[in-house]
C-alpha positions as semicolon CSV with decimal commas, in nm:
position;residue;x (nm);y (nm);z (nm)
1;X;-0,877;0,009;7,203
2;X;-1,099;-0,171;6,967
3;X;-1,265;0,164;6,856
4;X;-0,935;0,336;6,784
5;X;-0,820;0,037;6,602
6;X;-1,143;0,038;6,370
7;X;-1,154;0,458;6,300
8;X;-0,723;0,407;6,188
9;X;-0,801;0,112;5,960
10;X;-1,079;0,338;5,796
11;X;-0,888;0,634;5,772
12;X;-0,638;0,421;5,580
13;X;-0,895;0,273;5,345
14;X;-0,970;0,667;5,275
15;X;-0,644;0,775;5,239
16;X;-0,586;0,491;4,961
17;X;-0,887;0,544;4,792
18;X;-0,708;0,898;4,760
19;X;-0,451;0,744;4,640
20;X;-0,618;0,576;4,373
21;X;-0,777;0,914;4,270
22;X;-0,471;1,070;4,266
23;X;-0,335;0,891;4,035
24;X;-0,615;0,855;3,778
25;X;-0,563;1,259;3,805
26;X;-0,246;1,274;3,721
27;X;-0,212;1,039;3,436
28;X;-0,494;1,246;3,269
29;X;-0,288;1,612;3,330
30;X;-0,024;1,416;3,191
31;X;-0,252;1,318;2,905
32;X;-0,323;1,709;2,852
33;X;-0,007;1,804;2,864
34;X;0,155;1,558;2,589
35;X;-0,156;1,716;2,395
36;X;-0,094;2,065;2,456
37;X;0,256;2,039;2,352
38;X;0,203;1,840;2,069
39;X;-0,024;2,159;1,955
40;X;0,247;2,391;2,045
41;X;0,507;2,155;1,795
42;X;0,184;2,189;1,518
43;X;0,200;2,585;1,542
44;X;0,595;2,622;1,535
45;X;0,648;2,391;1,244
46;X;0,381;2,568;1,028
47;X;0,049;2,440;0,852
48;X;0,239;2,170;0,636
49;X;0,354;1,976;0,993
50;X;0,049;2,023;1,094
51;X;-0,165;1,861;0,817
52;X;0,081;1,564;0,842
53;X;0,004;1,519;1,175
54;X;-0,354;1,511;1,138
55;X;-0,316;1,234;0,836
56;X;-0,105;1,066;1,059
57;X;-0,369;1,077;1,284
58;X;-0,635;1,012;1,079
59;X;-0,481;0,684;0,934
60;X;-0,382;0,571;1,276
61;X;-0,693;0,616;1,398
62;X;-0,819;0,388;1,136
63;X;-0,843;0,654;0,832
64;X;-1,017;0,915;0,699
65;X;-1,357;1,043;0,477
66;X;-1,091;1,177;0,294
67;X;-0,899;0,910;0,241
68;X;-1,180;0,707;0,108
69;X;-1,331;0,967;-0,126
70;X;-0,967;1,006;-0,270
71;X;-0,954;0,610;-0,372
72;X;-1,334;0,647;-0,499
73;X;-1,196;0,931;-0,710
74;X;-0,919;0,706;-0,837
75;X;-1,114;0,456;-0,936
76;X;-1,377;0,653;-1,148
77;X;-1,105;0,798;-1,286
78;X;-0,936;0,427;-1,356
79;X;-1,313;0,369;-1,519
80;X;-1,324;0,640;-1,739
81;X;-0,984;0,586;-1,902
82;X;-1,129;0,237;-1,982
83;X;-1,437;0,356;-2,140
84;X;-1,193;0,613;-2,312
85;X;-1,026;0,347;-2,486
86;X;-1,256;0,141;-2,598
87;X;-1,397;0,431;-2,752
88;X;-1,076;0,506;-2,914
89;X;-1,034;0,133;-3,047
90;X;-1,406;0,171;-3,154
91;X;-1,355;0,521;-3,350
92;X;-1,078;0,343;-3,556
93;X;-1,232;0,010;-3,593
94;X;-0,989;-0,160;-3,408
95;X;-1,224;-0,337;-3,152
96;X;-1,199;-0,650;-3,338
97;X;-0,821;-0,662;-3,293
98;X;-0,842;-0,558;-2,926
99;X;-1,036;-0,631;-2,632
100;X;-1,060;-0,459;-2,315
101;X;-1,137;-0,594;-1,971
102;X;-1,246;-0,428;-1,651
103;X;-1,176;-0,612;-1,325
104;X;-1,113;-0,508;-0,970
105;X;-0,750;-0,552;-0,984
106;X;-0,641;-0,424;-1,366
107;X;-0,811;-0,314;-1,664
108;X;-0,637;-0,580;-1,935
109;X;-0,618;-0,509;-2,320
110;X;-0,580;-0,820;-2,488
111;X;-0,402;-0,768;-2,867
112;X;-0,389;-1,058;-3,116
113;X;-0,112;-1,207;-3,290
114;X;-0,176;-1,107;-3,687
115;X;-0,193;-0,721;-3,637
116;X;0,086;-0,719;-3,403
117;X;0,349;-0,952;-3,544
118;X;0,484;-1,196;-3,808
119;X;0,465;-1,566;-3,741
120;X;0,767;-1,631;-3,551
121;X;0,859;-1,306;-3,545
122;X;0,876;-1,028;-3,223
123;X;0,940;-0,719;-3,453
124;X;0,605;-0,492;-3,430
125;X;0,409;-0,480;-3,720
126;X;0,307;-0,132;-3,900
127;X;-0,073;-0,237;-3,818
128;X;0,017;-0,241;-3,404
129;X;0,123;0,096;-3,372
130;X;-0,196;0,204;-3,378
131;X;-0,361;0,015;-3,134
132;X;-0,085;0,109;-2,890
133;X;-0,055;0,465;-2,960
134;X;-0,460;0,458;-2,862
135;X;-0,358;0,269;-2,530
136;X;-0,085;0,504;-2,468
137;X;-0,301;0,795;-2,513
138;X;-0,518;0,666;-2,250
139;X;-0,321;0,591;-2,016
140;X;-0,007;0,849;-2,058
141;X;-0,115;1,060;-1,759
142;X;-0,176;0,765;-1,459
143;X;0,081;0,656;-1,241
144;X;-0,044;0,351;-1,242
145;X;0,184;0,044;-1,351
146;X;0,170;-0,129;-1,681
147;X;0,209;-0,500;-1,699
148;X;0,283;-0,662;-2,109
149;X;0,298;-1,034;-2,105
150;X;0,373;-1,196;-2,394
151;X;0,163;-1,571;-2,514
152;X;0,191;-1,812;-2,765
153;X;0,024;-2,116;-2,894
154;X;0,155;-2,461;-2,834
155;X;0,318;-2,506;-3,189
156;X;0,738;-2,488;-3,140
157;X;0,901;-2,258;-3,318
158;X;1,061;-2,425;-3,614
159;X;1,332;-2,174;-3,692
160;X;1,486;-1,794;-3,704
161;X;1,651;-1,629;-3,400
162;X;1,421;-1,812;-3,109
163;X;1,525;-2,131;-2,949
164;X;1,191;-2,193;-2,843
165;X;0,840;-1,967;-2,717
166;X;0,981;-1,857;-2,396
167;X;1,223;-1,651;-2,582
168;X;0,935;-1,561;-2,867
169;X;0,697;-1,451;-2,615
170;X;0,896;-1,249;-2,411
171;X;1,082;-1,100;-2,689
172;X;0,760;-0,957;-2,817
173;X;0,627;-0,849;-2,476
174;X;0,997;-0,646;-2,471
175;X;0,924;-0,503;-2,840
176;X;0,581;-0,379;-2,690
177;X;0,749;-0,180;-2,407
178;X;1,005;-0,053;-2,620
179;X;0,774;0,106;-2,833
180;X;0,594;0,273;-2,526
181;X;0,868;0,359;-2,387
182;X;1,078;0,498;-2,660
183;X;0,791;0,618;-2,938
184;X;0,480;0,714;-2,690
185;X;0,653;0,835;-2,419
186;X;0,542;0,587;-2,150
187;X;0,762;0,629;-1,822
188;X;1,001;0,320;-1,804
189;X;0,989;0,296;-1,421
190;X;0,623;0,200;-1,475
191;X;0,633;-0,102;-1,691
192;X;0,712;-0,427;-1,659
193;X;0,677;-0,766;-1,919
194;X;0,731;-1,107;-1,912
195;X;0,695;-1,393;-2,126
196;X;0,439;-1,731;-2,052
197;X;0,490;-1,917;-2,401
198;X;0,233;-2,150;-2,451
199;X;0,154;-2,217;-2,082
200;X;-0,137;-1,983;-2,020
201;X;-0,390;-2,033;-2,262
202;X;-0,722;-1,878;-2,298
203;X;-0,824;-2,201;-2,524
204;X;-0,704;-2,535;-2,681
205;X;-0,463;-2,597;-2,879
206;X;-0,618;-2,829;-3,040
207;X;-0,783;-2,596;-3,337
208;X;-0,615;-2,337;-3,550
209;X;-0,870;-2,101;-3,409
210;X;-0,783;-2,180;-3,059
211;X;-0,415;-2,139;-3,081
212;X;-0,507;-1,795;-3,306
213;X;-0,652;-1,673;-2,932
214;X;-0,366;-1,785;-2,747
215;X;-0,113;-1,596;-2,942
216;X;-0,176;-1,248;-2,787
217;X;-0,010;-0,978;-2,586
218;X;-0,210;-0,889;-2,299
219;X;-0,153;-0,495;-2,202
220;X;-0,250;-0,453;-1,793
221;X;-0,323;-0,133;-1,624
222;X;-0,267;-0,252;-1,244
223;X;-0,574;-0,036;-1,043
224;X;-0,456;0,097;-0,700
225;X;-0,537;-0,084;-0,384
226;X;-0,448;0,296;-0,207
């Protein structure tokens, strides 16, 4: 009795070990089969579905060579349009009036006050149009965005059509897009401005050369993350 008893508990340890295997086997034809038809969907929609799939894929899966030589591309190219315009601002001795910037997040163009307007004034001078058709040049064929902030020094205004530097500075930020927008042919849906006053400076206010710094429009060419 005690024999039998031992060879039917053993021949239901091997059945569930069977079991077990049985499973494992079909969860992996399942496996194959999801796979095969998702090949069969790839060669009935065409290449295009199926290079979609892949990049879906690939940037599930935690990306792609591809995708990384694509943003090392971008950058260079996000490089070489800097070196491009200082170059340009060089080539028509306009370096002094402009300075340009390279960090990991923008490349910044920082203008200054006397070639761009009139004291207490947002209308663009005749002597900015050059150093923004040189920017525009540049940067005409990225799809990058383009930040302008307007700044000014600490002094009030003391009269004419702005209540106070919030309404100077982002006046002239405004007069900056509107000429890139309407006279270099910038895209609109790529620029934004806004307008800081006197409440980011790059010095004190304390000197009439410090407050000449801090009256600027700063021109930013966001780099990509992607």
């Amino acid at each position: 009795m005690g024999l039998r008893r031992e060879r039917e508990e053993e021949m239901e340890h091997l059945l569930n070990k069977g079991a077990l295997w049985a499973v494992t086997y079909g969860d992996l034809m399942s496996y194959l089969m999801i796979f095969f038809l998702i090949l069969f969907t790839f060669a009935v929609s065409g290449e295009a579905r199926f290079a979609e799939g892949v990049a879906g894929m690939q940037e599930r899966f935690g990306g792609s060579e591809g995708e990384s030589l694509a943003r090392q591309r971008r950058r260079e190219r996000e490089l070489a349009v800097a070196d491009d315009l200082k170059s340009r601002l060089h080539s028509r001795g306009l370096q002094k009036f402009a300075a340009v910037e390279v960090s990991e997040h923008r490349i910044q163009v920082t203008m200054r006050e006397p070639v761009l307007f009139a004291s207490g004034r947002a209308e663009l001078k005749d002597s900015a149009r050059p150093m923004l058709r040189e920017f525009a040049a540049s940067v005409r064929e990225l799809p990058n965005r383009i930040v302008v902030e307007g700044h000014t020094d600490s002094v009030p205004v003391a009269s004419g059509p702005y209540p106070s530097n919030w309404e100077l500075s982002l006046s002239r930020a405004a007069g900056v897009i509107r000429y890139l927008v309407e006279t270099e042919g910038i895209d609109p849906a790529r620029v934004s401005g806004a307008g800081y006053a006197e409440f980011k400076p790059v010095a004190a206010n304390e000197s009439a050369s410090g407050r000449a710094l801090n009256r600027r429009i700063e021109l930013s060419l966001l780099r990509r993350e992607r």
